[in-house]
VOGU-3710 file (C-alpha; in Angstrom, 3 decimals, decimal comma):
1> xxxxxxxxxx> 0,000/0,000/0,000  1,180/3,728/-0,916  0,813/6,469/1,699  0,393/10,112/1,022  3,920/11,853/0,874  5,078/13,973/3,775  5,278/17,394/1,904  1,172/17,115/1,632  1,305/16,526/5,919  2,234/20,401/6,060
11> xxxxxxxxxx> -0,861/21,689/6,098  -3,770/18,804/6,389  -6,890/19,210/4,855  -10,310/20,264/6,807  -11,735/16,846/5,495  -9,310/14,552/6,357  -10,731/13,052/9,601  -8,568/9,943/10,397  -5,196/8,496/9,649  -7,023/6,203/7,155
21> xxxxxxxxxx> -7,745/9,488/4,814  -3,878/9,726/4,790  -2,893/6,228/3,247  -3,685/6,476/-0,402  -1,553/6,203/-3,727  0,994/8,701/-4,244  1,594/8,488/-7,185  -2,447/10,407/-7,561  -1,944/13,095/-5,101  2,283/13,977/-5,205
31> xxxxxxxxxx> 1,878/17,909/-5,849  4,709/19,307/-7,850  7,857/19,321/-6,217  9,468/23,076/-6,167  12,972/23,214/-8,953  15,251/24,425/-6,666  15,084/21,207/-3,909  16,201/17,655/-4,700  13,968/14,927/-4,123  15,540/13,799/-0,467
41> xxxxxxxxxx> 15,660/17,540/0,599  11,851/18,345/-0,006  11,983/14,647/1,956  13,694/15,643/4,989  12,037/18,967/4,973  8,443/17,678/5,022  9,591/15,014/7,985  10,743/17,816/10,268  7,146/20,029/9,393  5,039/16,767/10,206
51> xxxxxxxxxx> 6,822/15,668/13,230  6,722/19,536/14,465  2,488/19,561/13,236  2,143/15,583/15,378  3,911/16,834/18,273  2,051/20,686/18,243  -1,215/18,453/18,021  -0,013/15,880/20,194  -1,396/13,015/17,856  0,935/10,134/18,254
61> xxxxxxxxxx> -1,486/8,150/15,941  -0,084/10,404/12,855  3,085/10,903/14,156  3,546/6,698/13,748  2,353/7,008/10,428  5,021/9,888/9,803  7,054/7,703/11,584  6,747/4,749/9,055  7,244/7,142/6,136  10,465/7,976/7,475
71> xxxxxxxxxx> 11,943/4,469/8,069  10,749/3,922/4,318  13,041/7,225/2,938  15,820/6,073/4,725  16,147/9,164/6,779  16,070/7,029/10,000  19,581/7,542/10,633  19,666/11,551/10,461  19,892/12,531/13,874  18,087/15,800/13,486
81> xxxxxxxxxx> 15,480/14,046/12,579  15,488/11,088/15,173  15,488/14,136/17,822  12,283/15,268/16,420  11,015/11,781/16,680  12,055/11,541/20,307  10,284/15,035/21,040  7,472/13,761/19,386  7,187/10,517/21,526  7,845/12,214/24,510
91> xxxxxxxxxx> 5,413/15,417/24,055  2,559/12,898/23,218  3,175/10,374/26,048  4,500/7,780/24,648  7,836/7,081/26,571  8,030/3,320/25,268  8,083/3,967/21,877  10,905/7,260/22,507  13,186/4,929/24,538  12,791/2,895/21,270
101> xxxxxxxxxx> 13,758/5,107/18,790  16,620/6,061/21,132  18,001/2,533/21,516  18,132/2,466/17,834  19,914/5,925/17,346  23,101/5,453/15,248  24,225/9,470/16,647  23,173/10,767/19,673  23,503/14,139/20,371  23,267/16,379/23,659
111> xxxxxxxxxx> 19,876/17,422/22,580  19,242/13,435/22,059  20,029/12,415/25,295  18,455/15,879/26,597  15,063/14,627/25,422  15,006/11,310/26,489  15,778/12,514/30,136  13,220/15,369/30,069  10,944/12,330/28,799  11,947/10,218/31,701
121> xxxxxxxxxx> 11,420/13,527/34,058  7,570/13,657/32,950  6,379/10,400/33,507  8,183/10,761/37,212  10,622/7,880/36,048  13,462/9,712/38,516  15,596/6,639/38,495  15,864/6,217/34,745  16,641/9,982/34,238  20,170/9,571/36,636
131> xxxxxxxxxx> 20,603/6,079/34,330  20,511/7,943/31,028  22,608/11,034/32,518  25,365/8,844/33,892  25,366/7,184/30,453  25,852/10,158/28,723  28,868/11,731/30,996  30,622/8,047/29,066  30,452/9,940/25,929  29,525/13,568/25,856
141> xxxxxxxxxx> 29,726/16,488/28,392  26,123/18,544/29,357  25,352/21,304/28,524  22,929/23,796/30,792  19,938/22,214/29,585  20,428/19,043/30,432  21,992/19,974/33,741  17,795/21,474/33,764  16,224/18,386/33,521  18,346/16,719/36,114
151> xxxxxxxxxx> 17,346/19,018/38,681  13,833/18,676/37,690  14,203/14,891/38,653  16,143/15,719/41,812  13,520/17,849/42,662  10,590/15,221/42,452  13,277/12,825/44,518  14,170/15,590/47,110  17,883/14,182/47,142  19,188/17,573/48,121
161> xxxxxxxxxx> 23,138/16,084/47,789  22,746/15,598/44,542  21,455/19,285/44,239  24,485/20,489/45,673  26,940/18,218/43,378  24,622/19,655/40,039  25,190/22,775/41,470  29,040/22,081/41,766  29,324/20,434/38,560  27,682/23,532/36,904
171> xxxxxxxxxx> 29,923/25,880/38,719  33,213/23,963/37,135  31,638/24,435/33,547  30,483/27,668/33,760  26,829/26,773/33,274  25,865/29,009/36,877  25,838/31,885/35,040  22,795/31,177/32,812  19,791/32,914/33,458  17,994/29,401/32,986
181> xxxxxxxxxx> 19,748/27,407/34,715  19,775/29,292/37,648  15,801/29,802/37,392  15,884/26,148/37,539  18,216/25,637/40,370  16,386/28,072/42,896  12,940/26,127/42,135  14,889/22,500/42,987  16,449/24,027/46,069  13,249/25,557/47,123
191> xxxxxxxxxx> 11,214/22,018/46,034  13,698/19,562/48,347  13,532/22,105/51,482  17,000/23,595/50,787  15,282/27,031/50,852  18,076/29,125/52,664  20,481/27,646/49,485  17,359/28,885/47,385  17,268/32,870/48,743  21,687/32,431/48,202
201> xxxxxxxxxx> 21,203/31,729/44,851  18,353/34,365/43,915  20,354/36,924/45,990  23,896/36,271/44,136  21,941/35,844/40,840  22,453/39,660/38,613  19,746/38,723/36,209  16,615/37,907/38,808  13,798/38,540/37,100  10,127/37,878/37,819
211> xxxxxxxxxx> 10,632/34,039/37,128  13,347/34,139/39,982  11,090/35,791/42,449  8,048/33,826/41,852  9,761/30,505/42,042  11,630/31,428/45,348  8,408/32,684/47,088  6,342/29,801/45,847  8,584/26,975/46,848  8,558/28,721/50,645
221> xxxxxxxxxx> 4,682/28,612/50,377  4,866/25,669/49,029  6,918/24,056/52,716  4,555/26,176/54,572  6,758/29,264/55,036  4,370/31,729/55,002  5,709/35,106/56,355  9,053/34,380/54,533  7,176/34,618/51,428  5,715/37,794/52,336
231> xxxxxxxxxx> 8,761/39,255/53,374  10,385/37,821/49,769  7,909/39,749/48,149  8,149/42,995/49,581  11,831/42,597/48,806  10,421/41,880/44,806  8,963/44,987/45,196  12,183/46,796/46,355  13,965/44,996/43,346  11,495/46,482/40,859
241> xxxxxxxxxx> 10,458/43,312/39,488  6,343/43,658/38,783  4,830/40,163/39,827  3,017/38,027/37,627  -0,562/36,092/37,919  1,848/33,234/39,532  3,130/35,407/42,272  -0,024/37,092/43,098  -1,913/34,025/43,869  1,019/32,057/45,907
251> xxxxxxxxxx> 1,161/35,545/47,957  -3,200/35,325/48,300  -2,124/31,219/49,558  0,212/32,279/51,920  -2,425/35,277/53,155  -5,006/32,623/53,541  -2,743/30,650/55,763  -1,201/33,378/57,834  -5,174/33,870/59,129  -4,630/37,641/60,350
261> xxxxxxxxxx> -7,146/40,031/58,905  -4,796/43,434/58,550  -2,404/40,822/56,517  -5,684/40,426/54,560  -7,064/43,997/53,965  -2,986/44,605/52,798  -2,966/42,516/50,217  -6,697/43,063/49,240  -5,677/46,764/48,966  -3,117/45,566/46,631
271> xxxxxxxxxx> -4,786/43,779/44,394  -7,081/46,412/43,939  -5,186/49,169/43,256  -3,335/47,088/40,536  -4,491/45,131/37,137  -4,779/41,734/39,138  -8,357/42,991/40,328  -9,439/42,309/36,708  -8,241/38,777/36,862  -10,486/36,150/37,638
281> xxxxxxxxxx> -7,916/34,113/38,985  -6,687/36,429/41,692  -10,118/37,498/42,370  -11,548/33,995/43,237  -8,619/33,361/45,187  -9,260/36,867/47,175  -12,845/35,210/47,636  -11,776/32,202/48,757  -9,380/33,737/51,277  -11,826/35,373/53,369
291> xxxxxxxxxx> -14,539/32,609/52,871  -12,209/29,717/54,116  -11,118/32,062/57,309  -14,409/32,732/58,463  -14,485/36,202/57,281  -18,324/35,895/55,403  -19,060/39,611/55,356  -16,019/40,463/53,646  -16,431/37,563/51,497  -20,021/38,600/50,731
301> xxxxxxxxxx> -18,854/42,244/50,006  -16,204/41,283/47,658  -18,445/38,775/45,945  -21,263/41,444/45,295  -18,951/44,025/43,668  -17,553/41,214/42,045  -20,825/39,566/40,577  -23,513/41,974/40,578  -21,538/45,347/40,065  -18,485/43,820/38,154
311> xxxxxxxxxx> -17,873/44,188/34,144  -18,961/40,935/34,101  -16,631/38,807/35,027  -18,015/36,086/36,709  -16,554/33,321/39,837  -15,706/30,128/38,944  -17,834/26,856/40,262  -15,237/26,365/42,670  -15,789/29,458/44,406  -19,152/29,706/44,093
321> xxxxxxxxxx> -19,228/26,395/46,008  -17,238/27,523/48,721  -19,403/30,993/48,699  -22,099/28,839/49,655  -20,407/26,863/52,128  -20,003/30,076/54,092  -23,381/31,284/53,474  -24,257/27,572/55,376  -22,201/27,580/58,119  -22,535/31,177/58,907
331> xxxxxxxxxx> -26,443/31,270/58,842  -26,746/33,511/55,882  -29,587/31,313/54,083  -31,443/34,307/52,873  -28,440/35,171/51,007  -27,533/31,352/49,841  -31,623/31,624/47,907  -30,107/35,236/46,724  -27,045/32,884/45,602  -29,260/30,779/43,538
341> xxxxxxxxxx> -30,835/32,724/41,750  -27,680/34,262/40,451  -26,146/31,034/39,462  -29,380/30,468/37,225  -29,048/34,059/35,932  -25,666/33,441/34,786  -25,282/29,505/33,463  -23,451/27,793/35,992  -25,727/24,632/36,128  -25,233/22,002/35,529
351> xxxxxxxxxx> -22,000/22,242/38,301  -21,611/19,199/40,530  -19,746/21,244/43,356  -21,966/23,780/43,012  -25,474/21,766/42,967  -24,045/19,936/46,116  -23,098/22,770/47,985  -26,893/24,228/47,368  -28,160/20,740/48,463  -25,480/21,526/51,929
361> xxxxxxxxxx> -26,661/25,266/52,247  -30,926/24,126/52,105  -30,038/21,176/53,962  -28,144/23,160/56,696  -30,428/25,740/56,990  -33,391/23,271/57,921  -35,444/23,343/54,447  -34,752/19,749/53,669  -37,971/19,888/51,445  -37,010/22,160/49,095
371> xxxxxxxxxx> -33,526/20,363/49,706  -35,052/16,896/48,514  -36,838/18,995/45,325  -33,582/20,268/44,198  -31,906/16,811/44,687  -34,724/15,440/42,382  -33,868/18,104/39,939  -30,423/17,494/39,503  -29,100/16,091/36,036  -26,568/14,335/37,110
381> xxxxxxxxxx> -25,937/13,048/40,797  -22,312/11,606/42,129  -22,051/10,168/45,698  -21,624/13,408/47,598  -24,672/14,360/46,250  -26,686/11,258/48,156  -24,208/11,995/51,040  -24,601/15,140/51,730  -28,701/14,517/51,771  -27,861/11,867/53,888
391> xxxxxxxxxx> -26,211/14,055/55,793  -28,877/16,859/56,277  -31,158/14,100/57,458  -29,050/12,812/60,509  -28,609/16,821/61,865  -31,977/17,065/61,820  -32,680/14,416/62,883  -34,492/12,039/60,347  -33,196/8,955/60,165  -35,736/6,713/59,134
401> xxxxxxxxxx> -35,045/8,776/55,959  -31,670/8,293/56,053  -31,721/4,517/55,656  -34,776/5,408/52,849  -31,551/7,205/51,104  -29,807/4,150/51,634  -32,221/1,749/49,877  -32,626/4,648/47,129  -29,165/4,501/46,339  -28,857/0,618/45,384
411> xxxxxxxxxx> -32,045/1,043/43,804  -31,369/4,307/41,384  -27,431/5,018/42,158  -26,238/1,690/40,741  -27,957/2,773/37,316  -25,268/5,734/36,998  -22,585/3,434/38,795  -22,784/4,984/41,844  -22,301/3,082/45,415  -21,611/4,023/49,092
421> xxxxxxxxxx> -18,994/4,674/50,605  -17,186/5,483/53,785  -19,616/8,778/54,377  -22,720/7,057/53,345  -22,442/4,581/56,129  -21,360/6,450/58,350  -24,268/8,564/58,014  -26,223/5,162/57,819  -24,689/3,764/61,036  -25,664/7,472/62,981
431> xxxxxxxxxx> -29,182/6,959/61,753  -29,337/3,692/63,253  -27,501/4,879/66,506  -30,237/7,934/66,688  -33,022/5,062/66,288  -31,221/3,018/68,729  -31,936/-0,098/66,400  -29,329/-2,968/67,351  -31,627/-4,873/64,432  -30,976/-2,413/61,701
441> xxxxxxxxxx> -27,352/-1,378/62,817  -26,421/-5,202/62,363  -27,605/-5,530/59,040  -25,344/-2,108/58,068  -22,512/-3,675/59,803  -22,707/-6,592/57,641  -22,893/-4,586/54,308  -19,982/-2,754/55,608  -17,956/-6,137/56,080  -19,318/-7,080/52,741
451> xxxxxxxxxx> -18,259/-3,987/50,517  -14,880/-3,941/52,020  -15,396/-0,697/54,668  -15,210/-2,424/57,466  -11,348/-1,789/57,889  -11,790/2,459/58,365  -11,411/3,471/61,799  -14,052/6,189/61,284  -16,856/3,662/60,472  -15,921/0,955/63,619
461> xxxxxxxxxx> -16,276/3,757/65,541  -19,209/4,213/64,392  -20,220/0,807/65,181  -19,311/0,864/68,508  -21,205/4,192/69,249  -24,344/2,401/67,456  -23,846/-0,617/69,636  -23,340/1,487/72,969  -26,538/3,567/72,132  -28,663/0,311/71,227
471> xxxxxxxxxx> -28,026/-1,385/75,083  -25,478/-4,109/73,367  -22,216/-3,226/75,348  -21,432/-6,925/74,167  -20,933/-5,917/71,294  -19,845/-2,747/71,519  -16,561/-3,857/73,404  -16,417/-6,796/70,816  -15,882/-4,594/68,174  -13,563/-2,232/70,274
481> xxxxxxxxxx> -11,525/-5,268/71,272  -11,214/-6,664/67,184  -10,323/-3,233/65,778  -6,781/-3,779/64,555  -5,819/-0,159/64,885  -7,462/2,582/67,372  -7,491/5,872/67,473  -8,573/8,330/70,215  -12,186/8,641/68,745  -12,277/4,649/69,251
491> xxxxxxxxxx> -11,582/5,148/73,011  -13,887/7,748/73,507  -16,824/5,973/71,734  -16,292/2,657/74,109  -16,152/5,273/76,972  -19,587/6,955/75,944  -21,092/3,544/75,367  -20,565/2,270/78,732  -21,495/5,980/80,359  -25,009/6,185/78,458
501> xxxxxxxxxx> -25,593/2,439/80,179  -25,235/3,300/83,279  -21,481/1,448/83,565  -19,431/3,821/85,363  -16,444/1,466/86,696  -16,018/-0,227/82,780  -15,782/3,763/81,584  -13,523/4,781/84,449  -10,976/1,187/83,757  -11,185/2,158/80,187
511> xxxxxxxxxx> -10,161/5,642/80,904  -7,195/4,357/82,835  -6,164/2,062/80,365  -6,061/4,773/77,566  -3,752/6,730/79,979  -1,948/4,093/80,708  -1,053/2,963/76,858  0,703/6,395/76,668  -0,457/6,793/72,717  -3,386/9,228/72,672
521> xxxxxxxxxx> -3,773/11,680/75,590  -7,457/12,726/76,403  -9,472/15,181/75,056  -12,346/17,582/75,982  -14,633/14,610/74,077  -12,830/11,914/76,513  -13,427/14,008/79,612  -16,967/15,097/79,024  -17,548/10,984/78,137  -15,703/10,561/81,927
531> xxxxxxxxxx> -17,587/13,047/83,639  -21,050/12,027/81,966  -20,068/8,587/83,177  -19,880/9,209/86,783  -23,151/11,343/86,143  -25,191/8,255/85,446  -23,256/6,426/87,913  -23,022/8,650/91,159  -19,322/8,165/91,237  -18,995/11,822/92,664
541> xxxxxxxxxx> -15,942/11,654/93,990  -13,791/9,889/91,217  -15,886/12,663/88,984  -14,888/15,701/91,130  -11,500/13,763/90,985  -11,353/13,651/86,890  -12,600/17,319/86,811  -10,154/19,065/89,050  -7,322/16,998/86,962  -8,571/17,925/83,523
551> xxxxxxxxxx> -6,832/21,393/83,609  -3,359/20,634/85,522  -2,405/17,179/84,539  -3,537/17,203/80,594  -4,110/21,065/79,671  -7,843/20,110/78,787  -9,820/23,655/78,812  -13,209/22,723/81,276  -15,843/23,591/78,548  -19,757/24,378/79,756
561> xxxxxxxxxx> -20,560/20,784/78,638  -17,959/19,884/81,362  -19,389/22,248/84,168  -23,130/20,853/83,134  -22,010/17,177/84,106  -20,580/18,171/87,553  -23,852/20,375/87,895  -25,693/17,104/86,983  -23,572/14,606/88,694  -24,357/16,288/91,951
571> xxxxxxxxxx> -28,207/17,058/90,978  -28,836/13,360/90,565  -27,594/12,472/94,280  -29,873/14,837/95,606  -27,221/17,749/96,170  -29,206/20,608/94,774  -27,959/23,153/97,053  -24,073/22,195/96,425  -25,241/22,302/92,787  -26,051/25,657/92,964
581> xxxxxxxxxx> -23,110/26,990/95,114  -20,930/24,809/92,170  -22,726/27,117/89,625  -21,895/30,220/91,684  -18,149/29,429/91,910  -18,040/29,076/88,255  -15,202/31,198/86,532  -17,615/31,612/83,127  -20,887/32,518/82,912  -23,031/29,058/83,367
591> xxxxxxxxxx> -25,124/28,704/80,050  -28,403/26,716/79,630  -26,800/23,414/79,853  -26,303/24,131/83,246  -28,775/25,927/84,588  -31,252/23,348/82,557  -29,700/20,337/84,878  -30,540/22,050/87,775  -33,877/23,027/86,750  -34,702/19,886/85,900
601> xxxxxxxxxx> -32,971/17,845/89,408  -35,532/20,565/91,045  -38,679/18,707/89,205  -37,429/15,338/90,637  -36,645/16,631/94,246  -39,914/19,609/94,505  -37,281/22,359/95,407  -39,451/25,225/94,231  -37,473/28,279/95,684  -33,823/27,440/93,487
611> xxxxxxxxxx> -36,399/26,338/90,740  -37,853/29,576/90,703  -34,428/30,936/90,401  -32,761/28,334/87,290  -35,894/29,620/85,445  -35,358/33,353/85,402  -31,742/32,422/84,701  -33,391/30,878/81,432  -35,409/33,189/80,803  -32,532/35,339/80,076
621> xxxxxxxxxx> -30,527/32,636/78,010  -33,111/31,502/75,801  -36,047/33,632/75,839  -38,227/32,205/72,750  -37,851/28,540/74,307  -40,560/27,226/75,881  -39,104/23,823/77,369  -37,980/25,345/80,670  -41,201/27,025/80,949  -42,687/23,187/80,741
631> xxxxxxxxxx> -40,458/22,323/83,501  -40,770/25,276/86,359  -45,100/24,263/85,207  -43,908/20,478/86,281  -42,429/21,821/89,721  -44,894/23,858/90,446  -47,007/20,825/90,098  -45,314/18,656/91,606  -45,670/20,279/94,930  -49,384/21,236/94,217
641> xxxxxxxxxx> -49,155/24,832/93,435  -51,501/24,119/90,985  -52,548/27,658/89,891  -48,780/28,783/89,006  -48,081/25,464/87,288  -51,704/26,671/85,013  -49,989/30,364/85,322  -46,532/28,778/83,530  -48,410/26,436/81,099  -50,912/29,267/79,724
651> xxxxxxxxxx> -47,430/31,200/78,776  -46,710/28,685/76,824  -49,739/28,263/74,978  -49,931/32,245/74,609  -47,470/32,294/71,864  -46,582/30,308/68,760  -43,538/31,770/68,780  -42,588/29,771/71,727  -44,348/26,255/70,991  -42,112/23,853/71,459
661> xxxxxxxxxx> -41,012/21,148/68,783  -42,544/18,024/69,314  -40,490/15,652/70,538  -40,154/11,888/70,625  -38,301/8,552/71,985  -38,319/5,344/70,246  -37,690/1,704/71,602  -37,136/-1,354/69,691  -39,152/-4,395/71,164  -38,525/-7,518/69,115
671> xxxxxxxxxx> -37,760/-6,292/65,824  -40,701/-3,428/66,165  -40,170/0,362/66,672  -42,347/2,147/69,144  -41,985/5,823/69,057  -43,357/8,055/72,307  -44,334/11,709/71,993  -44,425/13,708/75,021  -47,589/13,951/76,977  -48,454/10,758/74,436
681> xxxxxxxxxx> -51,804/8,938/76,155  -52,688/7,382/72,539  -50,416/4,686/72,845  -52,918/1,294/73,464  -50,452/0,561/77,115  -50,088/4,468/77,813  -51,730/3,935/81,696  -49,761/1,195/82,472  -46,384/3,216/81,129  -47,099/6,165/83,260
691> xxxxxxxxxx> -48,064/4,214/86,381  -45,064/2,076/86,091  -42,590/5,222/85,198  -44,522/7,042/88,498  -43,479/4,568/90,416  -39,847/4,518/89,445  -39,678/7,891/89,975  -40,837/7,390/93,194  -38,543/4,706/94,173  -35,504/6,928/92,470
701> xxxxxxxxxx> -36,372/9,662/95,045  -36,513/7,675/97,884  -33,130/5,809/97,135  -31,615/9,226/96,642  -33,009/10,579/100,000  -32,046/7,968/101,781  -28,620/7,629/100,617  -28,092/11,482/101,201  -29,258/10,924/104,838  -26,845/7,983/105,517
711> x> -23,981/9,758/104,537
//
């Protein structure tokens, strides 16, 4: 078969589609060759334009075809031409068939053995590019380029030595001098951690120019030197050097990381008096930097001068995700709708990041409806789409609907190839642990096992929490004891388990063996799992004991969720009034945690008078709640000041402002959920419930009394 001849490869045709189009006769479509060029010049001279067009285009498919032509002229050995191959091979990925054409290289030259190291260098094949340039030292010398592409590899190995012998070897020859070169050797100092070397060699170099400066204050940002790189620039500044789109955002990276908001208006000014605030690079980044620090005015300022005031220029996906992150997590929801609408305005769906981070923002901000309607919506759905629904539905506290997600996503999901993961079941496993279903937690343990997830740390965690919460403590310390690795969150989920059953000593002896292993050292999580331990326990002293040690032995802060234990560790033995002198002596202001345990000890033990006094305390905290107004109306009844407790309940009812989510329990009973509202008399057994749970109250009060009176 004839193939096309290379001079017609110059400039292909519009309706030449495939490599097949090329291979017809020549001898049809030759066009005239020009009089003043032999036959093997026109040739050579059409190989060098094709290989230049296959490796501009990046079409290796072609290039082989050019390839074949070549071996065919017998032009194979010219090494001009074998170095185009090599670029060719390289530029288009395909180091096999370079290293080939190499091999079989009658004449290498520098720029031969240049290439196939640079090609090495791409594909991260470090070792192979120190092979090739110990080879070559055998038969040629480097030049500066080459010398390049070694440090590239020694920067990707970090071998800093070897840096320093490059560096050396260059010195000798005189290749030091080159602007290039040294470009190249501040960027592999800065890369393997050498950055004092780095600043020597921009400092001695005459020729610094932006490239210089930008590659010595990225590779400090880039080990986490932050102020350096500040400092670097101002001294860029000094040199007269104008930055470049490179600079600007490493400087907005090391900003963001510095967290300090006069370091931020500085370089906001900056940006803004220059060209860089018409780049939409540098702008999302200036967006991003005040969104990720916390700083959501700012970043809602700069996006609305941006967006809705701006020459239209408009934020990329990214940052209009992360824009709506903040809107999320800082409450702004009226804003995240205003959001919305903008991104339909101006084309951004359909955006995965961006449709997900709606479905977080709707989801966070408690309108899980309209949440589940915009899920429907979506086009096209990955994983964290599911999750994060899932994820919505456990905060607030849905998760029935979470394990409805779950069956929704082998049903639907596996039609787009889509499967849990880790976050699905651990959302999963937290919706059983909120139903306190040992049944339904089982059967997600044994998918997990099943799929291969049952090896994270995060999800057998999980699974002990689940366990702890469902009554199994069986199985709960089974799966604590079988966990191949632990980490402090595995500790402090066996310690919560055995505190929420009413197992005291097993939390306190798991406590001390966790100190005692010397790996992890407790947290504010461990110590409020201690303290809440001893709560449901009575272990006062051994609590008081933990509590005074939290602060001088292990530099634990004592949080309010620590101070509301100790309040209700001593409210459950009956010690209301050292309860309240404990709140007193606080060093911060008790919150409703605290004064809510108190409140509620005073239901159990009829004190009225400190009653009287948690409630105006939470009337303060929490004004528009209504659920210590339901308890002062149960003390009041209690002791049968029945027209107060009608006086408390009719505030109550005055305002729906103040009503009171309904609220529920749920217990499993052989395989079958019961769920409880308060106040509930529908239930078939509700007389027999109350009458028993009466008389345990009863029996709790006298226990308590009569304990307090012994001692």
């Amino acid at each position: 078969m004839s193939t096309l001849p290379l001079n017609s490869l110059k400039s292909p045709s519009p309706l030449i589609h495939n490599t097949h189009d090329l291979l017809v006769d020549t001898k049809t479509t030759n066009p005239p060759k020009p009089h003043h060029l032999s036959q093997s010049e026109t040739l050579y001279s059409d190989a060098i334009c094709s290989l230049r067009l296959c490796t501009t285009k990046r079409n290796s498919k072609l290039g082989s075809c050019v390839h074949a032509k070549i071996l065919k002229s017998r032009l194979g050995s010219d090494s001009l031409i074998n170095n185009s191959l090599l670029d060719m091979y390289t530029k288009c990925d395909q180091i096999e068939y370079a290293a080939k054409v190499f091999d079989n290289m009658p004449h290498r030259t520098v720029v031969s053995w240049t290439s196939m190291m640079s090609g090495y260098s791409q594909k991260g094949f470090v070792d192979e590019v120190l092979i090739t340039f110990q080879q070559m030292l055998e038969s040629l010398p480097p030049n500066e380029y080459t010398l390049c592409v070694l440090l590239q590899a020694c920067a990707q190995k970090r071998d800093s030595k070897l840096v320093e012998i490059i560096h050396g070897f260059a010195i000798k020859y005189g290749y030091d001098r080159d602007g290039f070169f040294q470009n190249s050797l501040i960027d592999t100092y800065a890369k393997s951690g050498m950055l004092g070397s780095a600043e020597e060699v921009l400092y001695r170099f005459s020729g610094r120019d932006v490239v210089s400066w930008t590659t010595a204050i990225s590779g400090h940002v880039g080990n986490g030197m932050m102020k350096r790189a500040l400092i670097l620039f101002l001294q860029m500044q000094e040199d007269g050097v104008q930055p470049n789109v490179v600079t600007v955002l490493s400087i907005l990276m090391a900003c963001s990381s510095i967290r300090q908001y006069r370091v931020f208006q500085w370089v906001h000014g900056l940006v803004m008096k220059t060209e860089w605030c018409r780049n939409a690079l540098v702008m999302n980044s200036l967006v991003e930097m005040y969104n990720n620090n916390k700083y959501f005015k700012e970043a809602v300022r700069l996006f609305c001068d941006f967006c809705f005031t701006g020459e239209g220029w408009f934020l990329r996906p990214e940052t209009m995700a992360a824009r709506l992150q903040g809107c999320a997590h800082s409450g702004s929801f009226m804003l995240g709708e205003e959001i919305h609408v903008y991104l339909i305005k101006h084309g951004f769906f359909p955006s995965i990041c961006v449709e997900n981070s709606l479905l977080d923002m709707y989801g966070e901000s408690g309108q899980l409806d309209f949440a589940f309607q915009f899920f429907r919506m979506m086009k096209f759905k990955d994983i964290t789409s599911w999750n994060t629904l899932a994820t919505c539905l456990v905060k607030s506290e849905r998760p029935s609907e979470v394990l409805k997600l779950l069956t929704d996503i082998h049903t639907y999901g596996a039609q787009d190839n889509i499967f849990p993961d880790f976050i699905t079941m651990l959302a999963s496993i937290k919706a059983c642990s909120n139903l306190a279903s040992e049944r339904l937690g089982q059967v997600i343990h044994g998918y997990t096992m099943r799929a291969g997830m049952i090896s994270d740390v995060f999800v057998q965690n999980s699974l002990v929490d689940m366990y702890g919460k469902s009554g199994r403590l069986d199985l709960a310390e089974q799966m604590f004891e079988e966990m191949p690795i632990r980490d402090l969150g595995s500790w402090n989920s066996l310690i919560a388990a055995y505190g929420m059953n009413g197992n005291g000593i097993s939390a306190l002896q798991t406590f001390a063996k966790l100190k005692k292993s010397g790996i992890y050292k407790p947290n504010e999580i461990t110590f409020g799992s201690v303290l809440s331990a001893c709560s449901h326990s009575g272990l006062i002293e051994e609590g008081f004991e933990n509590f005074e040690c939290m602060k001088t032995e292990y530099g634990v802060d004592q949080r309010m969720e620590h101070f509301a234990c100790m309040v209700d560790l001593l409210c459950r033995s009956g010690r209301i009034e050292e309860a309240k002198a404990f709140i007193e002596k606080m060093p911060v202001k008790p919150g409703p945690d605290v004064w809510g345990a108190l409140l509620c000890a005073c239901e159990l033990f009829k004190n009225v008078e400190i009653a009287k006094k948690a409630a105006t305390k939470l009337s303060a905290l929490e004004p528009n709640s209504n659920i210590w107004r339901v308890a002062i109306s149960n003390v009041y009844a209690s002791v049968g000041r029945w027209e107060e407790a009608a006086k408390a309940r009719a505030e109550v009812r005055r305002s729906e402002d103040l009503k009171k989510g309904e609220g529920w329990s749920s217990v499993e009973v052989k395989g079958e959920m019961h769920r409880f509202r308060v106040a509930d008399t529908r239930y078939a057994e509700s007389e027999t419930i109350y009458e028993v749970l009466n008389g345990m109250r009863e029996l709790i009060r006298e226990a308590v009394t009569e304990t307090a009176t012994s001692k």
